[in-house]
C-alpha positions in Angstrom: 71.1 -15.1 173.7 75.0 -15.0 173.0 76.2 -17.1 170.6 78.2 -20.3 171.8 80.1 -22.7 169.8 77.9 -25.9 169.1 74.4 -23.9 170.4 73.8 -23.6 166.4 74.1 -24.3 163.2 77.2 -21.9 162.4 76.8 -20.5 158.9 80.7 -20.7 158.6 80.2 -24.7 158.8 79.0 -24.0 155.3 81.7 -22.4 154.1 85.5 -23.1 154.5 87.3 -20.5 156.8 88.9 -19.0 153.5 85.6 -18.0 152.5 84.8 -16.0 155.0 88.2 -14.0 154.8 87.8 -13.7 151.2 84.2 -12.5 151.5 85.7 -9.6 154.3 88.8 -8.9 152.1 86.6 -8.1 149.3 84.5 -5.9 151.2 86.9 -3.5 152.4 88.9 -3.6 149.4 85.5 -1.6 148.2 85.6 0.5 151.5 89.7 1.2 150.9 89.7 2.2 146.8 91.6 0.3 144.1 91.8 -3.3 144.0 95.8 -4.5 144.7 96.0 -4.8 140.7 94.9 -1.6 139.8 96.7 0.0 143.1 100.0 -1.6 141.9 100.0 -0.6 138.5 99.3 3.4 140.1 100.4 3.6 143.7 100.4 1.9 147.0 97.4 -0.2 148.2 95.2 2.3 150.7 95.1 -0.7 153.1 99.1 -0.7 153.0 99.4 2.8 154.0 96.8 2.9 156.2 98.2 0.1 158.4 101.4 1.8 158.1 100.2 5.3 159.3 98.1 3.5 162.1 101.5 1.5 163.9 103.4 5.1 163.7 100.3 6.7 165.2 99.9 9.3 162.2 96.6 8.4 161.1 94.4 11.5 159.7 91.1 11.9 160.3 89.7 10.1 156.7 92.3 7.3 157.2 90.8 6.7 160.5 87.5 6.6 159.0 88.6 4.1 156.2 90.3 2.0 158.7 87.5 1.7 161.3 85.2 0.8 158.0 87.9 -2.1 157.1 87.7 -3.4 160.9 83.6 -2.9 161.4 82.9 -4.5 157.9 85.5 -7.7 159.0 83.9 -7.8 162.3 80.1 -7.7 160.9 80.8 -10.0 158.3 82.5 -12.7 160.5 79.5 -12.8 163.3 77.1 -13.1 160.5 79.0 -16.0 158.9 79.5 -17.7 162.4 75.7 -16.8 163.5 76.5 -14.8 166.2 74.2 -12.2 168.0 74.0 -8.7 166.0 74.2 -6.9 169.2 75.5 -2.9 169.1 78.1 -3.5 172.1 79.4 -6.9 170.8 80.0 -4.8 167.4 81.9 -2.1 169.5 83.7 -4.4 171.6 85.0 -6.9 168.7 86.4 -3.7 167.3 88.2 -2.4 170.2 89.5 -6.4 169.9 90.2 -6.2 166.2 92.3 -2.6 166.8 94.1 -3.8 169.5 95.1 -6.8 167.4 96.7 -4.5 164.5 98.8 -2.9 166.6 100.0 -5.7 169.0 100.8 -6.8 165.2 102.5 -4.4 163.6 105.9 -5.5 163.3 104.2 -8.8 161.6 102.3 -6.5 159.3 105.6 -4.7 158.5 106.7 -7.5 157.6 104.0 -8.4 154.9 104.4 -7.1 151.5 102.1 -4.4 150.3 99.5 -6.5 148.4 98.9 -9.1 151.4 98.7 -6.9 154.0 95.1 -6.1 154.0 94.7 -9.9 153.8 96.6 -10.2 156.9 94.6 -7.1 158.4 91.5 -9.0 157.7 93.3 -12.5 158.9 94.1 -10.8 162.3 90.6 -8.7 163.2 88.5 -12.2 161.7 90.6 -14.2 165.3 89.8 -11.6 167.6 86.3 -11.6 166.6 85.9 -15.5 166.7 88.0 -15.5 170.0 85.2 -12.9 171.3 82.3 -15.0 170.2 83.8 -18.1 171.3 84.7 -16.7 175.0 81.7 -17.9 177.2 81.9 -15.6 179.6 80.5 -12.4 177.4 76.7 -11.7 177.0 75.1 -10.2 174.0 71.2 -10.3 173.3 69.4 -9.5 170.9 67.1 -7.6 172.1 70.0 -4.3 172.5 69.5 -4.3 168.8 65.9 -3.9 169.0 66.1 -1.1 171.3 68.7 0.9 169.1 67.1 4.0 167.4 68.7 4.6 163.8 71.0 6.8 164.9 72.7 4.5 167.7 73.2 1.6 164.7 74.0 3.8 162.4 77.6 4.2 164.6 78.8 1.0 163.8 78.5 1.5 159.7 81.2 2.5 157.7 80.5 6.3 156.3 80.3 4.4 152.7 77.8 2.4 154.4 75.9 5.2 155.7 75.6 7.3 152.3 74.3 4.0 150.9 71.5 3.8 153.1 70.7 7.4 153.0 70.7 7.5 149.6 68.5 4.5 149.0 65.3 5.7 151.1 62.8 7.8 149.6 62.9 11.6 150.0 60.5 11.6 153.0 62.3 9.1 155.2 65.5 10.1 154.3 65.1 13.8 155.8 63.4 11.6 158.8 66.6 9.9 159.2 68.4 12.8 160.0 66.1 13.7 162.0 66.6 11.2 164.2 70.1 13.3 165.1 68.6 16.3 165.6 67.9 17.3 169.5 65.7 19.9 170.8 62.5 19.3 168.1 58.9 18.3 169.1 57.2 15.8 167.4 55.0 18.3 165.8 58.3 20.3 164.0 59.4 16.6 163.4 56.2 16.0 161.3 56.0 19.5 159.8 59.4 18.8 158.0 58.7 15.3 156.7 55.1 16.3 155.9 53.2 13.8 157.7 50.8 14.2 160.9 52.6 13.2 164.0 51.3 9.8 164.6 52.3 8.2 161.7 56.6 9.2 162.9 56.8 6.5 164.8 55.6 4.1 161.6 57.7 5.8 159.7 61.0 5.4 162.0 59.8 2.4 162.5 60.8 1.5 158.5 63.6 3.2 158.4 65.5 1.2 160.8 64.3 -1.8 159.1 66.4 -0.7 156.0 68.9 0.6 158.1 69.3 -3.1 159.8 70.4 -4.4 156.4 73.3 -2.7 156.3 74.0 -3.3 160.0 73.8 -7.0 159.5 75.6 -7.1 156.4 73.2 -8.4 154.2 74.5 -9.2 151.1 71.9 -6.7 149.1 73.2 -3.5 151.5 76.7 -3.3 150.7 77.8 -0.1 148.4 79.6 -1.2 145.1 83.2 -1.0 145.2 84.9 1.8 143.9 87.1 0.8 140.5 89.1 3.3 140.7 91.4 5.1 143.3 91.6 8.3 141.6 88.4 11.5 141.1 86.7 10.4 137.5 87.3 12.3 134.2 84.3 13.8 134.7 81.5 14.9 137.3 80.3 12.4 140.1 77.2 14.9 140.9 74.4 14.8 138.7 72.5 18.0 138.1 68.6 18.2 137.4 68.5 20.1 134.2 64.6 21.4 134.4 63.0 23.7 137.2 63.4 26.6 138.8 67.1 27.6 139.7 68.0 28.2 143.3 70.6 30.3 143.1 68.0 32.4 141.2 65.2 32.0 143.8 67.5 32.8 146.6 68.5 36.2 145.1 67.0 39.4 146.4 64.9 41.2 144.3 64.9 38.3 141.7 62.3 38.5 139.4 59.6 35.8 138.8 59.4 33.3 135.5 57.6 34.7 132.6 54.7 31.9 133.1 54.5 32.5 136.6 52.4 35.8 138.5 54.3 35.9 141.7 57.8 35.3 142.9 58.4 31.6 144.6 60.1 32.3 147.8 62.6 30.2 149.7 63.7 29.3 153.1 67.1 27.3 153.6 67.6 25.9 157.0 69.8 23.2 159.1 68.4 19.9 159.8 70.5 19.4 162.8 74.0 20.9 164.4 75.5 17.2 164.2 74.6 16.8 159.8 77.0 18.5 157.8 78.2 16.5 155.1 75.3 14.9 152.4 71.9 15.9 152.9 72.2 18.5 155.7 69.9 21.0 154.4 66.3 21.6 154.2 64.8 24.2 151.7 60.7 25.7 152.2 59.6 26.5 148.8 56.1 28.6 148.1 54.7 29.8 145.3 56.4 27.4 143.4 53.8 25.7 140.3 53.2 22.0 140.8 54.6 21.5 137.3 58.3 23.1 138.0 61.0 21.8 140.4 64.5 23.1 142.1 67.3 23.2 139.8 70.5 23.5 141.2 72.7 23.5 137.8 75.7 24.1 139.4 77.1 24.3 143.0 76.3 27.1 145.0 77.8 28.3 148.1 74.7 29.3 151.0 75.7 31.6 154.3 74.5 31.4 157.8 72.5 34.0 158.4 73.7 34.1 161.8 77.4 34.2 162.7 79.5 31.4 163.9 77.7 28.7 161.7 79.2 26.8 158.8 78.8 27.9 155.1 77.8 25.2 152.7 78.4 24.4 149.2 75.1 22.8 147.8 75.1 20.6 144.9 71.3 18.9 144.5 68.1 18.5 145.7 65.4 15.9 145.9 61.8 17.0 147.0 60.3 15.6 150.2 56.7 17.1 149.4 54.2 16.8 147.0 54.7 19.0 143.9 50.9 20.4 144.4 51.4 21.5 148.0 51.2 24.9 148.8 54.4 24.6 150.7 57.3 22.5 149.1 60.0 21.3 151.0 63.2 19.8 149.1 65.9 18.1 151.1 69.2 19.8 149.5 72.9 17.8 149.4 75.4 20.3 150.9 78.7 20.6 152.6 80.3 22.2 155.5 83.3 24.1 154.5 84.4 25.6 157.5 86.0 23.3 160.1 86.1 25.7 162.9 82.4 26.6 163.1 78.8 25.4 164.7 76.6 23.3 162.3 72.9 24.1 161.8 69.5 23.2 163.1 66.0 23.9 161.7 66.0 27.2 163.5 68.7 28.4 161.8 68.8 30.0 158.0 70.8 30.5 155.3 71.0 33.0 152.2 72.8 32.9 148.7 76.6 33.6 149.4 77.7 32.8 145.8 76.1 31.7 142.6 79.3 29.8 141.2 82.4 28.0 143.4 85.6 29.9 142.2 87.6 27.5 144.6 89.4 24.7 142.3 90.3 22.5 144.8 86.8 22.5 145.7 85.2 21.5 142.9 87.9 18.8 142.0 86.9 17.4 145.8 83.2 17.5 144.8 84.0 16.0 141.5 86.2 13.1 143.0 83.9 9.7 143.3 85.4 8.1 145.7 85.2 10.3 148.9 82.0 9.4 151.2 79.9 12.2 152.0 81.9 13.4 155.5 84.8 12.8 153.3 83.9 15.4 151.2 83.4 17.9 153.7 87.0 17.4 155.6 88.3 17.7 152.1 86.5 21.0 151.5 87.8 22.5 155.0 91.5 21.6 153.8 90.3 23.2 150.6 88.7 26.5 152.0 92.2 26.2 154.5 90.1 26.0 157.4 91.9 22.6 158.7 94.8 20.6 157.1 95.0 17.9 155.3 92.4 14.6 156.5 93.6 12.3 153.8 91.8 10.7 150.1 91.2 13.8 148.8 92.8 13.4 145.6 
């Protein structure tokens, strides 16, 4: 049932309008970088310049994604603080509202020093989603939101948002997730990845939209923590596992086994799906591998598509979906597209050790930097590899 003025108990009647702005400014001051003090005392607020770049039309493709996370947190947050209806098209509808409300304001924003504009952004995107709520001729229901899969919710999260949830389900649901992107796969291939008998998937899709929701209706416990700082850190924002057996070393031909162990482990690195290139993209089929050791991946490495016209990938961890005492392991790996101009992957198709080490600095100061969400990282790693130009945030 829509939501009407005066049909409910509004949660904004218990909180003053300012509190509901603040609550939105905060939020995508965490989506945007620095907070205005530390942005003043460095550079220019991100929300400053990104306003800027969107009324001359010369948005790049990470701004865009910064900017739509700034307008789809605002919108979320205001229909959950006026008890509106959490439904996927009123979402997508309040931001086409809230866009078209920036620019019909941009000489007003112009207008607005740096450090209050992303107050007004918020200001302006907050009306047009209380003028939508308010307007009794729409009709949202519920019930679109319980049809959703994953994957159709998941396009109304910022891709901060998105990492966040991935990174918070366990192993197993996680690579089901991304599976939920993937087209062409039966339910048994489905199962075989995630190692469970195909009819417990729909149980198990079942929870992960249930986390996913959280972040969809801006629950309080979902957001990601706001970046402190607008620049990469001093040191690395990947976290390598220090024990196991090394990938890079598995994946080389010939290589010969442990000392403690009678045969070689083998591996098998495939896609998960053509459409997941940036995070956990990757899926890796260990045998032969004791219970007692897992995959190391010390350092970057950079895998190759065994067949032409696919993306190489830079990997830099792994979790394991399996249990260490199977026969057949599977790890979910962390990797990154680096060519622009190519196909992703699916579970069909392979990939073998291109290089042990990344000689490319640009790279690794991308992979390094902390504030980049995952398909951040990759458009950063095509303007590093010089297969597109420059999408914004890198550095």
């Amino acid at each position: 049932m829509p939501s009407k003025p005066g049909a409910a108990p509004f949660l904004a009647r218990r909180f003053p309008p300012y509190r509901v702005l603040g609550c939105a400014v905060a939020l995508a001051a965490g989506l945007l970088g620095a907070t205005p003090a530390e942005a003043q005392e460095r550079e220019r607020p991100a929300a400053a310049m990104l306003l800027e770049r969107l009324c001359g039309n010369s948005l790049r493709p990470n701004e865009e994604d910064r900017l739509f996370g700034l307008i789809s947190v605002t919108v979320r947050a205001t229909i959950k603080y006026e008890g509106g209806v959490f439904s996927p098209d009123l979402i997508d509808d309040a931001v086409q509202d809230g866009l078209g409300a920036l620019t019909q304001a941009c000489r007003q924003l112009a207008q607005t020093d740096d450090f209050h504009r992303l107050g007004k952004a918020v200001e302006l995107v907050r009306d047009a989603t209380l003028k939508r709520l308010r307007d009794a001729k729409t009709s949202y229901s519920i019930r679109q939101t319980e049809k959703a899969t994953a994957a159709d919710l998941s396009e109304e999260l910022s891709a901060p948002e998105i990492d966040a949830w991935l990174d918070g389900l366990p192993a197993r649901q996680r690579v089901l997730a991304l599976l939920l992107y993937a087209a062409g796969l039966t339910q048994q291939e489905m199962a075989d990845a995630v190692g469970l008998p195909v009819p417990a998937l729909a149980t198990a899709s079942h929870r992960v939209k249930g986390d996913l929701l959280k972040f969809f209706r801006a629950e309080a416990d979902s957001a990601p923590p706001p970046s402190t700082s607008p620049g990469p850190a001093p040191g690395p924002a990947i976290r390598y596992r220090e024990a196991g057996q090394g990938l890079a070393t598995l994946l080389q031909p010939g290589a010969a086994p442990p000392a403690t162990v009678r045969t070689s482990p083998t591996v098998r690195i495939t896609g998960i799906s053509g459409d997941v290139y940036a995070g956990w993209s990757l899926l890796a089929t260990v045998r032969g591998l004791p219970a007692e050791r897992s995959l190391e991946i010390g350092e970057p490495i950079l895998v190759e598509p065994d067949r032409p016209g696919h993306r190489r990938m830079i990997v830099v961890a792994a979790d394991e979906v399996s249990d260490p005492h199977d026969a057949s392991r599977r790890f979910l790996l962390k990797a990154f597209a680096i060519d622009a101009d190519k196909e992703g992957a699916g579970m069909h198709d392979g990939y073998h050790l291109g290089a042990a080490t990344i000689d490319n600095a640009a790279a690794r100061q991308t992979l390094r930097n902390p504030n980049l969400a995952a398909i951040e990282v990759a458009r950063c790693l095509w303007h590093d590899y010089g297969t597109a130009s420059d999408p914004g945030f890198c550095r």
